[in-house]
N, C-alpha and C positions, 0 to 999 in steps of 0.2 A: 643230694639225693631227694626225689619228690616225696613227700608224706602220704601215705596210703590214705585215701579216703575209708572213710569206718561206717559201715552202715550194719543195722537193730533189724533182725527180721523177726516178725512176731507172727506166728500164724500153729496151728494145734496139729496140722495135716505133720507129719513128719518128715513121708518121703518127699514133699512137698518140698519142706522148708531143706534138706540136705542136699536134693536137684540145683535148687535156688545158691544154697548156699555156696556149693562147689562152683557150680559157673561163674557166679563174681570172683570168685575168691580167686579163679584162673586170669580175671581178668582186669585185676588188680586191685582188688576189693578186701579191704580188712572186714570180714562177714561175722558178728555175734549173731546167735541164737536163742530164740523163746520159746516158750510155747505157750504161757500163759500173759494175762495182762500182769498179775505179780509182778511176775519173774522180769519182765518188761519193767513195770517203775523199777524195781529194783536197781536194775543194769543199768539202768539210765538217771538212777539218785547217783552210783560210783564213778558213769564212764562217759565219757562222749560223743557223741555220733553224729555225722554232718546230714544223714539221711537214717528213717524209719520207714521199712514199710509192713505194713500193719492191717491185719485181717479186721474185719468189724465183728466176725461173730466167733468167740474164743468162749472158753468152757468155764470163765470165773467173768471178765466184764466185757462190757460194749464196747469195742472200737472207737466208737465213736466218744464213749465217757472217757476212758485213755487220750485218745486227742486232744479232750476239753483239759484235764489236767496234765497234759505235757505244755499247752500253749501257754496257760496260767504261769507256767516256774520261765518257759525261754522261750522266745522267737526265731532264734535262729535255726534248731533242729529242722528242717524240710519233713513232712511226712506225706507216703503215697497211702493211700486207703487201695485196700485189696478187699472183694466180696464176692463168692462164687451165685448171691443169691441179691441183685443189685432191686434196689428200690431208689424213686427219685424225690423220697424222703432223707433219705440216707445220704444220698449221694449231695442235696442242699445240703442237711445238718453238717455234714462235715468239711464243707468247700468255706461254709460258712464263720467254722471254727476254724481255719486257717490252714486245712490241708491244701499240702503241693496240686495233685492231683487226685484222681479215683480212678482206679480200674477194674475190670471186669473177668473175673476167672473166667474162663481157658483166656489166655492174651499172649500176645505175640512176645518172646523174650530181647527181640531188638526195640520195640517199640519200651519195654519196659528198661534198656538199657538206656534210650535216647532220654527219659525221663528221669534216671539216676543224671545222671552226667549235667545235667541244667540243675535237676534238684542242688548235687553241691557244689556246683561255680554260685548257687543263687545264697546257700547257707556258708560259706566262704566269702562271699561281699558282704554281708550284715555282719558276719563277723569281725570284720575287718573294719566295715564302719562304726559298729560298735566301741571298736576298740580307739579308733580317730578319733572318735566322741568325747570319750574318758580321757584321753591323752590332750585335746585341745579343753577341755573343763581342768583338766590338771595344770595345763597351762596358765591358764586365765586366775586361777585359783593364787599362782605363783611367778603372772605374769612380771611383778616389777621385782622379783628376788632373783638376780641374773646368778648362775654360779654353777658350776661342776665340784667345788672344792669337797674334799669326801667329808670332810665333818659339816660343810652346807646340806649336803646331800642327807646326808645321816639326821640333821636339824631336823628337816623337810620331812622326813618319813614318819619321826617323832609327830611332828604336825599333823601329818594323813594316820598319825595313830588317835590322838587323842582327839579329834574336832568333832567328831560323830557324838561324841559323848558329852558330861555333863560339869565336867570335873573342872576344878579353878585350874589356873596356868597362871604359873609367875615366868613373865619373858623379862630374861637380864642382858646387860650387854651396854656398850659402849653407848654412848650419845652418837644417834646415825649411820648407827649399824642395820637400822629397821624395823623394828621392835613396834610400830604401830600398823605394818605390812603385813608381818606375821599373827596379827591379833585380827586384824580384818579376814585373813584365808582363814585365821579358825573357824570364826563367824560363819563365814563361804561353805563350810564343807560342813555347816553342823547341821542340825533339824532345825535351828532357828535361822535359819538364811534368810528368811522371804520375813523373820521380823527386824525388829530397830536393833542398829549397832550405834550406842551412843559414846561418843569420846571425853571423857573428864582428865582433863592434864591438872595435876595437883599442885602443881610447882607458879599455873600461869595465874588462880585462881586466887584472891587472899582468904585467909583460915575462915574471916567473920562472915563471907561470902560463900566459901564453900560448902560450907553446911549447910544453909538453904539452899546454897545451886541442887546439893546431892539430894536431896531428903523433901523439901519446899516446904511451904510454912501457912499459917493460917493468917487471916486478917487481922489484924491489929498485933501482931507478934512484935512487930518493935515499929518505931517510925518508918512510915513512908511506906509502910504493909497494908494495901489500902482493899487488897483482895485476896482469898485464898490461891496459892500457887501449886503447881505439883511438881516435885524435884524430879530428876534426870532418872534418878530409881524409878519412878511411878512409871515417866515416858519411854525406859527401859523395857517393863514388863511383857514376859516372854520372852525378851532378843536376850542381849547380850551388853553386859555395863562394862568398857575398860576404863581403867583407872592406871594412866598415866603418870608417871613420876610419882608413885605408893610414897616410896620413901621420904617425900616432903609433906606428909600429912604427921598433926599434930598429933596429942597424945589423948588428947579430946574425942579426935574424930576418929584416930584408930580404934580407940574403945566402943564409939557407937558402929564404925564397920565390923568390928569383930562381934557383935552383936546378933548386928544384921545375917552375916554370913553364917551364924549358928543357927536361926530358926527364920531365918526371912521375912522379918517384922522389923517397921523403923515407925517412926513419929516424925511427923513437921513440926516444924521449929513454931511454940506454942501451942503446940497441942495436947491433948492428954489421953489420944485416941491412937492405936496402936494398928498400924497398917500393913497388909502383907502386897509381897512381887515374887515373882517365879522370874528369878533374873540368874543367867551365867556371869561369871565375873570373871575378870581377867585381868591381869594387874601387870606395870611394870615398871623397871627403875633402871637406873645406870650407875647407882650405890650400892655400896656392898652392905645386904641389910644386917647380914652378922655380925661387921662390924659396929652398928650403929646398934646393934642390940646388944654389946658389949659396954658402947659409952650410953645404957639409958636412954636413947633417943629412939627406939622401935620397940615394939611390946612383939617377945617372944611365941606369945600364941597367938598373936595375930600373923605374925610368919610363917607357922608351923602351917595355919590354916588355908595360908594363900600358896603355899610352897607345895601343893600337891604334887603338881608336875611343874617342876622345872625346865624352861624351855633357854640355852644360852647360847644368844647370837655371839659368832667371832667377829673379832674387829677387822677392818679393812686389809691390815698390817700384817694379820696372821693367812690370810688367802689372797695370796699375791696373782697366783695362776690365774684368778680370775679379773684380774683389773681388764685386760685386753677387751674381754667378753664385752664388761659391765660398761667401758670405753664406748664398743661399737652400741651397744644400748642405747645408753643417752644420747649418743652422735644423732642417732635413728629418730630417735624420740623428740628432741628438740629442733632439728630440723624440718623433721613433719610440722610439727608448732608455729616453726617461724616462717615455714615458705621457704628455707635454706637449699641451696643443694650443696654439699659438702664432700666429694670421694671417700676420702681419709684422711688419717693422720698421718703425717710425718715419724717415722721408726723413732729418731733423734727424741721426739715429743714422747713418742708412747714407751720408750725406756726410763723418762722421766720418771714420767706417770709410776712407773713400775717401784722405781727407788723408793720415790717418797713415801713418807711414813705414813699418811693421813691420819691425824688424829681428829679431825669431823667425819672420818669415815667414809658409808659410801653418799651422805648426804654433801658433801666436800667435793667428791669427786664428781657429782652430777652440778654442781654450782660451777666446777670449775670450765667442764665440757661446755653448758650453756653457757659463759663468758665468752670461751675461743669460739664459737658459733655465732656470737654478736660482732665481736670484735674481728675475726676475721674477712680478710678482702680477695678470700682465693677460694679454690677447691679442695687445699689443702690447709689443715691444722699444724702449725708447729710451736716451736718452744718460745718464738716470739708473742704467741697470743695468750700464751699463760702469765698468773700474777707472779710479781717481782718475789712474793714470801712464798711463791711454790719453787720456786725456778733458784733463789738465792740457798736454802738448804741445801739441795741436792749438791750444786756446786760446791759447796764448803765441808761436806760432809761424802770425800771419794771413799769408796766401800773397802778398797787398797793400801789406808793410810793406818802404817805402822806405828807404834806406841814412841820407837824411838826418833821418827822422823821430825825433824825439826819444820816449825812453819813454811819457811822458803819451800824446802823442798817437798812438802805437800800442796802448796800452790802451784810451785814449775810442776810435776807431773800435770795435776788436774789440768793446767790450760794446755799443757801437751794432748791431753787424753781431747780435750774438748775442740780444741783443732783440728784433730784427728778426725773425731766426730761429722763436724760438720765440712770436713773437705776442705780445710782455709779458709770457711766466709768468717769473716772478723767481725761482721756487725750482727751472724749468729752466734758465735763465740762468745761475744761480749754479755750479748741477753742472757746465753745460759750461764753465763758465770756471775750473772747480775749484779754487770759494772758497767762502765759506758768504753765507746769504742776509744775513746781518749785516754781512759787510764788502762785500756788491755793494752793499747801499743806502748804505753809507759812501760809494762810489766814485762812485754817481748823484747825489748831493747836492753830491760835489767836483767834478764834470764840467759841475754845474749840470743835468745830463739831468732829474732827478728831485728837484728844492727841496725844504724839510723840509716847509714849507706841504702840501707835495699828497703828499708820503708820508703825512701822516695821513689824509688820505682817501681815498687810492689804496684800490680794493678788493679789490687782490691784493697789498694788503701782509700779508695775513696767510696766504698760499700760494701 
């Protein structure tokens, strides 16, 4: 069913405005009524209206000052200016302020209908564009986080909740789950966008290093300090500082971080001069900091202090439904890269995919996708262009195999299943079972699947 267009008539005349009203409303017009400019903001702070049309001379404000503050809050509302007493003062000031049109009391009601009718096809396109806008920024914000999975989903919304804001974010989660994707769309979506997003990974840096990288130091501070420096804090201020792999920072520098994060005051290394940054911070790890504040190696308020909002990526393992997606992703992405043209994958390859456990995650799976995209000589990806230690798991590990089944007979199934698979090619067979085609025909001969008799006349014994 088509959605009623809604239009605001504001005019003080009465029988005026209930003439008005009833004809649209015959003619399929969801028709509200005014009579003052109040009563007008009013309806129009609660309700929505794709079209306003609106008298200039009302018994509390000007039409025309009404228009200036409806244009101010939205642009999509259309407004026609009505005036039984036209000036071409009036009639600028308000074309100027972004009214649809202006018309002229007594006026014709088809002429005033052909101008409803464009007014909301033209506040229905902006709307609509609008809404493209936000949805393609929402995109881009979350362009390389591929996923429907509901707790990705749910992650995500977390994200468009807190980035506006000010608050620390501790992002946890596996090595390659993403976690410096998700620190970057914060960044994207906060009031510091348009400043510095600086990256400090804690783990790549050494301790005696880190503390000047973070903080920077003065001249003669130790050897080889041959001029004042300004740390990553300083080149931070205003944006946004992450702090990469928290968890490998000493007990040293968490002390002088927990510091900082209480009153946003640090010191360069030799100095005795105390410096402030208006820095967000953002932290994350792939350890369990509870844990490590258990064994003495994390200081508990400094956790407390970073742990405001918890943001925890799942690992690859746990949203399977989306391998597919994240698949056709990097397909996409890497073959723009290289100049590739590539259709697809092979079903055979992408059930693979599907099994495996990825413990590097989705950084694993985009290493694996650019491999077959190197390595492949077709249009199509299959199980032969992936690595032997992706391809060898899956094979050894059938999702079907019983507690009590003995070796043999969880082998003979799987090459049965894997046969099956690929339709009898033997030298695919072999790839996915990641053995060579010499010792699969060993194993069909032992299995009795494939006798020595009919390997010699088998016609894909020789491919």
């Amino acid at each position: 069913m088509k959605k009623r267009k809604r239009i605001l008539l504001v005019d003080d005349e009465t029988s005026f405005r209930v003439h008005l009203g009833r004809l649209f409303t015959r003619k399929g017009y969801d028709v509200t009524e005014a009579a003052t400019g109040g009563e007008a903001l009013a309806l129009l702070g609660k309700m929505h209206f794709d079209v306003v049309l609106l008298d200039i001379v009302l018994p509390d404000k000007d039409g025309v000052e009404i228009l200036r503050d409806l244009k101010e809050q939205t642009q999509d509302i259309q407004v026609i200016m009505m005036t039984a007493n036209a000036t071409v003062s009036n009639a600028i000031s308000s074309m100027k302020l972004g009214a649809y049109d202006y018309l002229i009391k007594p006026f014709e009601v088809e002429e005033l209908t052909i101008l409803i009718e464009r007014a909301c096809e033209l506040s229905t396109l902006r709307r609509e564009s609008k809404h493209l806008r936000h949805e393609l920024a929402r995109q881009r914000e979350f362009d390389e986080f591929v996923g429907k999975d509901p707790e990705v989903l749910e992650m995500l919304e977390l994200v468009a909740k807190v980035a506006p804001t000010d608050s620390t974010v501790l992002i946890t989660g596996e090595t390659g789950t993403g976690k410096e994707l998700i620190a970057k769309a914060i960044h994207r979506k906060s009031a510091r966008r348009d400043k510095p997003f600086i990256v400090v990974n804690c783990s790549a840096i050494q301790e005696t290093l880190l503390e000047s990288e973070m903080y920077g130091y003065e001249k003669g501070a130790f050897t080889g300090a041959t001029r004042n420096k300004s740390g990553l804090i300083e080149v931070a201020n205003t944006g946004t500082l992450f702090l990469d792999e928290i968890g490998e920072l000493s007990h040293t520098l968490q002390v002088k971080l927990l510091r900082f994060l209480e009153g946003g005051e640090y010191r360069r290394v030799g100095s005795a001069r105390s410096l402030r940054a208006d820095v967000r911070l953002l932290a994350a790890t792939n350890r369990n900091l509870k844990r490590l504040i258990q064994d003495a190696a994390f200081r508990d308020d400094l956790f407390y202090r970073l742990n405001v909002i918890n943001i925890q990526l799942p690992p690859l393992r746990e949203r399977k439904a989306d391998i597919e997606e994240l698949v056709q992703y990097f397909l996409r992405k890497t073959c723009s890269r290289m100049g590739k043209c590539i259709k697809r994958i092979d079903a055979n390859a992408l059930e693979m995919l599907c099994h495996y456990q990825w413990p590097g995650n989705v950084r694993e799976l985009e290493n694996v996708i650019e491999r077959a995209v190197i390595l492949t000589t077709s249009e199509m990806i299959t199980t032969n262009d992936f690595p032997a230690d992706l391809v060898a798991p899956v094979a050894a590990s059938p999702r079907w195999q019983a507690e009590s089944d003995s070796l043999a007979d969880v082998e003979h199934r799987q090459i049965l299943k894997v046969l099956q698979n690929t339709v009898g090619n033997k030298t695919r067979a072999a790839a996915v079972l990641g053995i060579t085609k010499k010792t699969l025909y060993a194993k069909l001969r032992a299995y009795g699947i494939f006798p020595r008799s009919q390997a010699a006349r088998d016609p894909l014994n020789g491919g």
